[in-house]
N, C-alpha and C positions, 0 to 999 in steps of 0.2 A: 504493500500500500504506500502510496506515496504522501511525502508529508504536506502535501498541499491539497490533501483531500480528506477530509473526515470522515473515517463511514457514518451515514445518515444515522443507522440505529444509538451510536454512539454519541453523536449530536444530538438529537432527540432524549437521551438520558442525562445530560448537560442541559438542556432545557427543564426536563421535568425536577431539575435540581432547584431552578431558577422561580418554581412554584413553591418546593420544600422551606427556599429561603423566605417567602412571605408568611409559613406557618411558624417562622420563628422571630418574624420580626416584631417588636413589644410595639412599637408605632404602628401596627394592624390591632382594631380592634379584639376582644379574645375570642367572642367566638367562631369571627371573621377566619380568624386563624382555624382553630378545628378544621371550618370548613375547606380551607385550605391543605389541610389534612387529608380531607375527603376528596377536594382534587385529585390530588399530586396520589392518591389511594386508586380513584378511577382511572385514571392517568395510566398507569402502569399498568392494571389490568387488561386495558383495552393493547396495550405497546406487546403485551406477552402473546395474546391470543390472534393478534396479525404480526407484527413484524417479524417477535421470535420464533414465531413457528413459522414463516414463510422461509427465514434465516436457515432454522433446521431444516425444511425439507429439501434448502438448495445444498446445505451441507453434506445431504447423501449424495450431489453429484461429482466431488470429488474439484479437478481440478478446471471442468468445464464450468464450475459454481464460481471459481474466483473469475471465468473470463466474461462473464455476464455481470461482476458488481463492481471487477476491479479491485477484489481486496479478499481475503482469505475468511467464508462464513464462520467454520469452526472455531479461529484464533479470536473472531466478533464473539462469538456466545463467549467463548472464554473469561474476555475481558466485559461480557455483558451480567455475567455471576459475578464478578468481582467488585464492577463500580454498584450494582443493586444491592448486594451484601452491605457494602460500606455506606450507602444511602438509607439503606434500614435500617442500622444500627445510630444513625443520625437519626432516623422518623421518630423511633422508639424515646430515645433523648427528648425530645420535643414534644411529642406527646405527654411524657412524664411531667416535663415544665410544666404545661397546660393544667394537665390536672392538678397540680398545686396550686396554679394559679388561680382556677376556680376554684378549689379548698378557702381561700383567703377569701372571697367572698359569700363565703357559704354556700357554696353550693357541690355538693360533692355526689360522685359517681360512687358506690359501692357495689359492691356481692355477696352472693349470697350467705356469707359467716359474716357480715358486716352490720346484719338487720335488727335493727329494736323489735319487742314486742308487736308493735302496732305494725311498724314495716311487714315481719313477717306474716304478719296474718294479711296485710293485704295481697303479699306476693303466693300468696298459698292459695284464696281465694281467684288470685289474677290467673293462676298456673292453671286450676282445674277450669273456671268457665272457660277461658281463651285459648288457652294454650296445649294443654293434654289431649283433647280431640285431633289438634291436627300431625300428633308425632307421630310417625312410625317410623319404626325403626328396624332396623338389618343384622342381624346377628351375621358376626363373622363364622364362617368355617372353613375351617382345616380346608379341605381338598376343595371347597366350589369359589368359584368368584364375584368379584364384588359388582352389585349393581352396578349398572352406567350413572357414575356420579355426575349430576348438574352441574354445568360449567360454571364457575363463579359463586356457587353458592358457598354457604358453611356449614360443616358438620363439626358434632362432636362427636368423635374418637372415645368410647365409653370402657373400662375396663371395669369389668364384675367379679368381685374377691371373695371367697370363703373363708375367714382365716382359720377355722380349726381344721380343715381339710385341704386348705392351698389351691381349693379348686381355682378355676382363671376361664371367665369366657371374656370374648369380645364384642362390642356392637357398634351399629353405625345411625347415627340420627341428624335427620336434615333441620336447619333450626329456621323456620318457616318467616324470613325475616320479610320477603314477599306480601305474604297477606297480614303480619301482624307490622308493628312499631319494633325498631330495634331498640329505641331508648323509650324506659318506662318511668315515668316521674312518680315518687312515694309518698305517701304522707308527708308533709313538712313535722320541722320537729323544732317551736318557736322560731327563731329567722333563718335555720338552716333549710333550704333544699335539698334532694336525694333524689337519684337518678339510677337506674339501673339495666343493666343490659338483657336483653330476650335471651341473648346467653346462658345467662346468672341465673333464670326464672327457671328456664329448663333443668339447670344442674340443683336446686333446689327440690326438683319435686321428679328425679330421674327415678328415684327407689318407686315409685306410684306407676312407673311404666313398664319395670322389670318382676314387677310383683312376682308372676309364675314360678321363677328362681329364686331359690333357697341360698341368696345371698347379702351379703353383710355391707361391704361394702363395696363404696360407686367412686371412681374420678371420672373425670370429663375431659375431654385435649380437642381445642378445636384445631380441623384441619380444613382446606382448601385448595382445591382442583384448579388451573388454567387450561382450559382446551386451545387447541387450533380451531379459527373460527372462520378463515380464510373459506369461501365457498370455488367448489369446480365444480364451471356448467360445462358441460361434456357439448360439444355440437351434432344435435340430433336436431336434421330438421322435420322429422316426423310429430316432433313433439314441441308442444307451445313453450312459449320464454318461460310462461308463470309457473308451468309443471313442471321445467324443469328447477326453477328455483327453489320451488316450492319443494322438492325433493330433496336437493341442496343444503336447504334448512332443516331438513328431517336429517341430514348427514352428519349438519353441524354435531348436533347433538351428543354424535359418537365421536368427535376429531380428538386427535392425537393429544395425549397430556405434556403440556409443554412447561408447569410450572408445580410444584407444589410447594404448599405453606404448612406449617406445622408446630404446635406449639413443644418450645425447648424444652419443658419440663415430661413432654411425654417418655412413658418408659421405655427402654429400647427395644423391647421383644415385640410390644406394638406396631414400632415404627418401622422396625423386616418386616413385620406382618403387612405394613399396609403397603411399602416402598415395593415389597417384592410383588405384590398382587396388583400393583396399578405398573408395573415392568420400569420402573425405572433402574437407569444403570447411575455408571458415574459419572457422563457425561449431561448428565439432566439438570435443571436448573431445580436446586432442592434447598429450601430456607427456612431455619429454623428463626422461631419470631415468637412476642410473646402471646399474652392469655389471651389476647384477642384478634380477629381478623374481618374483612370488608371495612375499613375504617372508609370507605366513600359514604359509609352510612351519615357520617357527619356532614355530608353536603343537606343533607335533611333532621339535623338536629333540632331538640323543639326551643319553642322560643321562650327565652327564661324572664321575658318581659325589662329587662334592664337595657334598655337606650344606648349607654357608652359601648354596650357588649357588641353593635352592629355599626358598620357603616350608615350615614345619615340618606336618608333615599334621597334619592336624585331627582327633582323635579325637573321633564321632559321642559326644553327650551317650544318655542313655537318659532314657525317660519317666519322669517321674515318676510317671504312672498305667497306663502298663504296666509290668508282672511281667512278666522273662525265664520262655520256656518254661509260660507262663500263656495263656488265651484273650483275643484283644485284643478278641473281640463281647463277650463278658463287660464286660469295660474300659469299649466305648463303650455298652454299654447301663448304668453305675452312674452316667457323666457323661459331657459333651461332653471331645473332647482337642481339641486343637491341635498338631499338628506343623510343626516348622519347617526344613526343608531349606536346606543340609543341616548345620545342627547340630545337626537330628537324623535320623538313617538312613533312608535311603528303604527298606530294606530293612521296614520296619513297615508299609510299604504291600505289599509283597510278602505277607508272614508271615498278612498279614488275607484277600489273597486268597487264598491256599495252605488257610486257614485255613475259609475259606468253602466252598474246592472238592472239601473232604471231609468237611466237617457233612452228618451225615446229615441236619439240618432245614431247609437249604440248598436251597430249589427253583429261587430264580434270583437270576442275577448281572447287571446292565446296566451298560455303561462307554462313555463317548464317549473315544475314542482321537483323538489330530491329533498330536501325534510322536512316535513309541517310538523305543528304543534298539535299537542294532546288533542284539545278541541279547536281545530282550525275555523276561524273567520275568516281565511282566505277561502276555505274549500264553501263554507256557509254563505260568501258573497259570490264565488263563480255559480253554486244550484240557486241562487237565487236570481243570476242575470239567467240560465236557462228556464226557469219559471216565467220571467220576461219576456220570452222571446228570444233572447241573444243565441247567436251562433257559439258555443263556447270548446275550446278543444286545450285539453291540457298534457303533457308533452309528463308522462311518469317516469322517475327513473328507479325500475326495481330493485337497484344494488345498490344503494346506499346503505353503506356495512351499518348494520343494526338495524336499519330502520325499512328493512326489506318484508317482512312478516305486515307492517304499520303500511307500508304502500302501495303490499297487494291490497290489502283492506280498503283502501282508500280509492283506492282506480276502481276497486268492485262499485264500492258506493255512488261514485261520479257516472261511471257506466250507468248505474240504474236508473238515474236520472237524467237522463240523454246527454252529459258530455262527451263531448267525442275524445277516448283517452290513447294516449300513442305510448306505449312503453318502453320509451329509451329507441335507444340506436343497438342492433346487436354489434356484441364486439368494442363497442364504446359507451362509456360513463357519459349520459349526461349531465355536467356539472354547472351549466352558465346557469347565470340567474336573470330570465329575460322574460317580459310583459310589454303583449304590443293588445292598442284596442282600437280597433278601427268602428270612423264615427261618419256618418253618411249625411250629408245633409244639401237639399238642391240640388244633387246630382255631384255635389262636392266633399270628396272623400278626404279626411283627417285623419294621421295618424298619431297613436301618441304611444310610447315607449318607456320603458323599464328597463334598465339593465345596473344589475349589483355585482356590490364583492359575496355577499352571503346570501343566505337562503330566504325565504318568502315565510318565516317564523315566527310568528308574535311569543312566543316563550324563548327561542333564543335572544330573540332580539332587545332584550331587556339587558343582557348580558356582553353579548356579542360588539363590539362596535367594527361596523357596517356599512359602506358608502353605497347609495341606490340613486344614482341620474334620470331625473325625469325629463321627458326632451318629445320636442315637436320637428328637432330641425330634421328636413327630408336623407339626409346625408345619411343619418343613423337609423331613420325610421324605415326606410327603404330597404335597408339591409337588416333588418330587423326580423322585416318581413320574407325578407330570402331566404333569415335561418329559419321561420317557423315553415317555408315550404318544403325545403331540405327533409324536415321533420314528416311533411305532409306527404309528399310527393316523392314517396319510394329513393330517400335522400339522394336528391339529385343536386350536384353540385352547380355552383352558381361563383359568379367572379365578387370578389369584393374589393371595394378601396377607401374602406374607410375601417370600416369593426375587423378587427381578425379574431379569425377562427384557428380554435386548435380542432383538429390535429394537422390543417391544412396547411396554415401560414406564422402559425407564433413562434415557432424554432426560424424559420426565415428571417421573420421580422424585428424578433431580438437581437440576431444577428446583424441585420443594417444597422440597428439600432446604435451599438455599439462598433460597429466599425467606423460609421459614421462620426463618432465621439472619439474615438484615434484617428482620424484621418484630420480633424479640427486641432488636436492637441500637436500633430506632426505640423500643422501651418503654424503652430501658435497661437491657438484662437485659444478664446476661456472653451473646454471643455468637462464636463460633469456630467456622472449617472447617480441618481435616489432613487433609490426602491425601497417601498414596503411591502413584505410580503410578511406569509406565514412560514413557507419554507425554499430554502435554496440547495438544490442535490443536483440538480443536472451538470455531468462532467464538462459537455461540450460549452453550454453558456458559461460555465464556472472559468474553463481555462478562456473564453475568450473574455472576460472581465480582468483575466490576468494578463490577460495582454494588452489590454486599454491601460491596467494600473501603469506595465511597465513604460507604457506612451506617455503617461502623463495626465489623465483622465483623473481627476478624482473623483472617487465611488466611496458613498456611504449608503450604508446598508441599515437597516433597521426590520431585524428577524424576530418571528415571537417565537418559532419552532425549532426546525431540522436545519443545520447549516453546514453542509459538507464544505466550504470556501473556507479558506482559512486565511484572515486577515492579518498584514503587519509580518508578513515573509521578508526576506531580504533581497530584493532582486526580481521578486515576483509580485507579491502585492503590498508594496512599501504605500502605495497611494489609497487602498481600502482601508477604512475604517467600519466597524460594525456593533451595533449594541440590541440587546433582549431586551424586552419591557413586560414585565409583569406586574401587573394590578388589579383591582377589584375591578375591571371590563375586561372580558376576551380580548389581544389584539389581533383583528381577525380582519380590518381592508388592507385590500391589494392597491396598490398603485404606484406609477412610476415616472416619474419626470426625468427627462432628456434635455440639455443644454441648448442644441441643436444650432450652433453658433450664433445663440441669443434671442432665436424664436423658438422658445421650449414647446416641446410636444411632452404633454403629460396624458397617460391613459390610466384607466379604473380596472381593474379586471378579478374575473373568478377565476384564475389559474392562478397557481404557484409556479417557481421555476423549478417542475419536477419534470422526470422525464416519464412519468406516468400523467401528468396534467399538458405535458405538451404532444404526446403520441399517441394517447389511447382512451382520452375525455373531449368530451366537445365542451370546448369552453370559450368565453367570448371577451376580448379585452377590447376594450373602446374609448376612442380619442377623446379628450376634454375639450372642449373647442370654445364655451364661453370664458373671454377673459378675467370674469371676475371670481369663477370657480375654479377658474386654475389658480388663479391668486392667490383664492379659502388653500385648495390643497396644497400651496406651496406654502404656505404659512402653518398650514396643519404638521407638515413634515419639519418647518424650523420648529417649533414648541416641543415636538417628538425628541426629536433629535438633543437637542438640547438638557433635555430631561435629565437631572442628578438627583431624584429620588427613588422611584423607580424602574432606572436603567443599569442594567449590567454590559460589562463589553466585554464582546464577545470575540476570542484570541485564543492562539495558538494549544494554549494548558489548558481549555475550556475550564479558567477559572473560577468562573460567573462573579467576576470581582465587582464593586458597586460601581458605578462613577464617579468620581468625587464631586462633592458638592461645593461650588463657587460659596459667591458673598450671598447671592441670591439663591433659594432654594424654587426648583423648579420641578412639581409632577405633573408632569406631560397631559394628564388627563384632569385635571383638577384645571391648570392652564387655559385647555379645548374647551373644557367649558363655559369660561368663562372668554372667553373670545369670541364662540357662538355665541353666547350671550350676549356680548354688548354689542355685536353687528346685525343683531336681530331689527336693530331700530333703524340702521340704516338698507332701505331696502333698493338692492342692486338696479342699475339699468344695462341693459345689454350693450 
C-alpha cells in the first residue's frame, strides 16, 4: 500500500474516532454525549456488517483481492482488530466517566443487586407482566447447533449450576430490546433517579424461566453476533428485481458472522462453547467488552427532563425568499433559492409538494425517493396530488442498504394508489436526489426542479444538514427532465451540458475540472479547488489532486467520512490541507467550488468522490449558477473551514488532532446559523 493512500476502511475508523471524541468532550452536553455513544455504537455496527465483511470475502481471493483495492485485505482486518480493540477500551473509559457523571447528579443506572425494597418489587412486577412472556430461550447442547442468531441483536449467555452435584447446562436468550425499552426508569428515591437496563430485569427474574431444572444457581454474559449484511442479486432475468431482493433479505438473515462481542467476565468453557459452534477461528474479529452491549441504544435514551442535559433546539431560520402562507412556485419561479437543512425547515419541501398537488396547473410531479421517513409526508403529498389528478411517477430505489424491506413497502403502497413507481436502474444505485413538477398553463408549460445533496426525509433532515436548489432556470430544468426520461424511457441516454450525471460524465468532469486548475497555476493564474464532501476514496481523482497540489493548486478539503488522500506529503500534496467536522448536525452537503481563473464554477451534488458513486450510482451534480448562492456557499465553506471548535485535521497519523483555536473561537455550525440568520432580512435579487 502506498503511503499516499489510506485504505478507506481505515479512514472510516479514524472518522468514527472523531465521533468517540465528542462523547468525551465535557463542552457537549451529558446526555448529548451518551448519545454520542450511541452513534459512534451504531457507527461500527453498521462498518462491520458491510465493509468488514465485504473486506473478508475479498480476502479469500488471495492476491487478485489486493489488485482490485490496491492494498492487502487480510493485513486491513489485521490492523482493523487492533485500532477497534484500542477504540473500545477508550468507549468503555468514557462510558465509565458518564456514569459518574450522572451519579453527581442523581441520577444513576443500577442492576439488579443494586435494588431497594421498593425498586425490587417494581422490577419483579415489571419482569413478569412485560417481560417473561416474551423470553424464550435455547438450551445449548452438546452435539446440535445453535439457532440462527439475529444479526445485531443481544443475548444472554446463561450458565445453570448445581452446586452439590456440579451439574452445568447452558442457555441462550434473546433480550427482546425490539418490542420493549432498553432503559427502564425506577421509583425515584427523594431527589435521586434510577435507571435500569432490560438486561438487568431479565437476569433478575432468569430462575422464573428455568424453573423445570433443578438448579441453584444462574449468571448471565451478554453476547452479540455481527453478520454480513452485504446482499447478492444473482442476474436472473426470469425473475423480478423485488423477488429477487426480497430473497436476498431472506439470505441476509443467514450471512456470515463477521464480529462477535462478549462479555470479559464470561467463563471460559462457555466461550469454546459458543466461539467453537458459531466456527470462529483466529483470524475473526473477537472482542471481549464489558456487562453491556448495543450501547446505540443510547441514541434513544429517555429524557430525564433537565434542560442543560441536551442541546438547546434549534429554531428553523425562515427564507428569506419565501413569504409564510404565500406560493413557494411563485418564489422559485422570480429566482433560484437555496435551502439548507436543517437551518432551514424541511417542512418547505413538504409545503411545495402539498402545494403542487392541488394547483390546478399541476399535470405532473416526478421524484426519485432512496430513504423516507417513518411516516412520510413526502409519500402523503405525492397520493395526494394522484387523488388530484396529477400524473405522479416516483423513480424507487430498492437497495438502499437497510432500508430495502421499508421500500419495497412503500413502492407497494404508491403502486396501489396509481403512482406510476420505477425501481431503480438494474445494475445501478439510484442515489441523486431530484424533483421536477411540471405546470401547464395557456398552453404554457413551466418547469420547476429539485435537486439535493441528501435525501427527501423529514426525520433525517432535522439532523442531517443538506443543500436542496430550487430552480426554474431552463438550463437545469431541461435536463432534469432528461434524467426522469432516462428513468422512463427504457434508460435511454441523452446529451447533457449542464447537470452531470454519474456514471456517465462525473469521472470526466472532475477530471477537466482539475486539470483545468493546473493548467491556470502552470500560467500563474490564482488557482484553487474546495470541496465538501462526505467521502474521498477514488484512486484516480485522489492522485490527480496530487498532481494539481504539486502545480501549485491549493486544495482544501473538508471531509466528514472516508479519506483515503492523505494531506501535507512532501513532494506530493504539500499544497492540500484537510479537516473533519463533527457536531451535533450530520455533515452530510456535497459541494465544490473551482477557481476557474476567477469565474468560479461551484456545483451541489449527491455523489461523493467514490469510485462506487462515480461508476455504479446515478447521481447528479449540478452547476450553481445564481450569483448570490454561490456567494451563501462560498461563505458557507469560509465559516467551515475556518472552524476551531469542532474541527479536527485530518493528516498523515490520522491523529484526529483539534484545530487550534485562535483569539476568536469559531463553531462552524453555530457560525451558519447565524449568518442564515441575519441574511434572512436581506432578500437576494438575481
Amino acid at each position: 500500500m502506498s503511503k499516499s493512500y489510506t485504505p478507506k476502511e481505515i479512514s472510516w475508523l479514524s472518522f468514527n474516532e472523531r465521533v468517540l471524541q465528542e462523547a468525551e468532550n465535557k463542552e457537549v452536553p451529558l446526555i448529548e454525549r451518551f448519545k454520542f455513544l450511541g452513534i459512534y455504537s451504531n457507527n461500527l455496527d453498521e462498518y462491520f456488517r458491510v465493509r468488514v465483511a465485504t473486506l473478508k470475502r475479498l480476502s479469500q481471493f488471495a492476491s487478485k483481492s489486493k489488485n482490485i483495492l490496491g492494498y492487502n485485505p487480510k493485513a486491513t482486518l489485521k490492523k482493523i482488530q487492533e485500532i477497534v480493540l484500542a477504540q473500545n477500551t477508550k468507549f468503555e473509559k468514557i462510558y465509565s466517566s458518564l456514569i459518574q457523571e450522572l451519579d453527581k447528579h442523581k441520577i444513576h443506572i443500577i442492576n439488579e443487586k443494586q435494588l431497594n425494597q421498593e425498586q425490587a418489587e417494581f422490577v419483579r412486577n415489571y419482569f413478569l407482566k412485560e417481560v417473561r412472556t416474551r423470553l424464550m430461550p435455547h438450551i445449548i447442547e452438546k452435539d446440535a447447533e445453535l439457532p440462527n442468531l439475529t444479526d445485531d441483536a443481544i443475548y444472554l449467555a446463561i450458565s445453570l449450576y448445581k452446586k452439590d452435584t456440579d451439574k452445568k447446562r447452558y442457555a441462550l436468550l434473546e433480550v427482546p430490546r425490539d418490542v420493549l425499552p432498553r432503559f427502564i426508569i425506577l421509583p425515584e428515591s427523594g431527589d435521586d433517579k434510577y435507571i435500569i437496563y432490560l438486561d438487568d430485569v431479565i437476569r433478575s427474574g432468569v430462575k422464573d424461566i428455568f424453573f423445570i431444572f433443578d438448579f441453584d444457581e444462574f449468571s448471565s454474559y451478554t453476547i452479540k453476533l455481527t453478520k454480513d449484511a452485504e446482499l447478492e442479486l444473482a442476474d436472473d432475468i426470469s425473475e423480478s428485481y423485488i423477488d429477487k431482493l426480497s430473497r436476498s433479505l431472506q439470505q441476509r438473515r443467514w450471512g456470515s458472522p463477521v464480529r462477535f462481542i462478549y462479555d470479559r467476565k464470561m467463563p471460559d468453557d462457555l466461550l469454546t462453547i459458543l466461539t467453537k459452534k458459531l466456527n470462529f477461528g483466529p483470524d475473526d474479529v473477537i472482542i471481549p467488552a464489558d456487562r453491556y452491549q448495543n450501547m446505540k441504544d443510547f441514541m434513544h435514551f429517555p429524557n430525564l427532563g433537565k434542560k442543560k442535559f441536551y442541546y438547546e433546539p434549534l429554531v428553523p431560520i425562515t427564507h428569506r425568499d419565501i413569504q409564510p402562507g404565500k406560493s413557494i412556485l411563485s418564489a422559485i419561479k422570480k429566482k433560484d433559492i437555496m435551502l439548507y437543512f436543517p437551518y432551514h425547515s424541511f417542512d418547505y419541501f413538504i409545503d411545495l409538494l402539498r402545494e403542487a398537488s392541488i394547483d390546478p396547473y399541476v399535470t405532473s410531479i416526478q421524484i426519485t425517493l432512496y430513504r423516507l421517513a417513518r411516516n412520510s409526508s413526502v409519500v402523503n403529498a405525492l397520493l395526494n396530488a394522484v387523488r388530484n389528478g396529477k400524473n405522479v411517477t416516483t423513480v424507487v430505489e430498492l437497495q438502499a442498504r437497510f432500508d430495502e424491506e421499508a421500500n419495497i413497502l412503500w413502492g407497494n403502497r404508491l403502486q396501489e394508489e396509481g403512482v406510476k413507481v420505477i425501481y431503480g436502474v438494474p445494475g445501478l444505485k439510484v442515489h441523486s436526489k431530484l424533483l421536477l413538477i411540471t405546470h401547464v398553463k395557456n398552453d404554457v408549460t413551466q418547469r420547476y426542479a429539485a435537486i439535493g445533496t441528501g435525501n427527501f426525509n423529514e426525520d433525517t433532515a432535522r439532523i442531517y444538514a443538506d443543500h436542496l436548489l430550487l430552480t426554474t432556470n431552463l438550463k437545469i430544468t431541461n435536463e432534469v427532465l432528461k434524467a426522469f426520461n432516462f428513468f422512463n424511457v427504457n434508460y435511454k441516454k441523452d446529451n447533457y451540458y449542464h447537470l452531470v450525471l454519474s456514471p456517465f460524465a462525473l469521472r470526466n468532469k472532475m477530471n477537466l475540472l482539475i486539470e483545468n486548475e493546473i493548467k491556470n497555476a502552470q500560467a500563474g493564474k490564482k488557482a484553487y479547488i474546495y470541496l465538501k464532501l462526505n467521502n474521498i476514496t477514488d484512486s484516480e481523482i485522489i492522485n490527480n489532486l496530487y498532481e494539481a497540489s504539486e502545480a501549485g493548486v491549493n486544495i482544501k478539503l473538508i471531509v466528514r467520512g472516508m479519506i483515503s488522500l492523505v494531506p501535507g506529503l512532501k513532494d506530493i500534496s504539500e499544497n492540500i490541507k484537510a479537516i473533519g467536522i463533527v457536531d451535533r448536525f450530520l455533515e452530510h452537503s456535497r459541494f465544490m467550488i473551482f477557481c476557474n481563473g476567477g469565474n468560479e464554477e461551484i456545483y451541489i451534488s449527491s455523489a461523493d468522490l467514490m469510485t462506487r458513486n462515480i461508476e455504479h450510482r446515478i447521481e447528479v451534480t449540478c452547476p450553481v449558477f445564481d450569483k448570490n448562492l454561490k456567494s451563501e456557499l462560498r461563505q458557507i465553506f469560509e465559516i467551515q473551514w475556518n472552524d476551531n471548535v469542532k474541527a479536527r485535521k485530518i493528516d498523515a497519523e490520522l491523529s484526529n488532532k483539534f484545530v487550534k483555536p485562535g483569539k476568536d473561537l469559531i463553531q462552524s455550525q453555530v457560525e451558519v446559523y447565524e449568518y442564515l440568520n441575519k441574511s434572512k432580512g436581506k432578500s437576494s435579487e438575481k
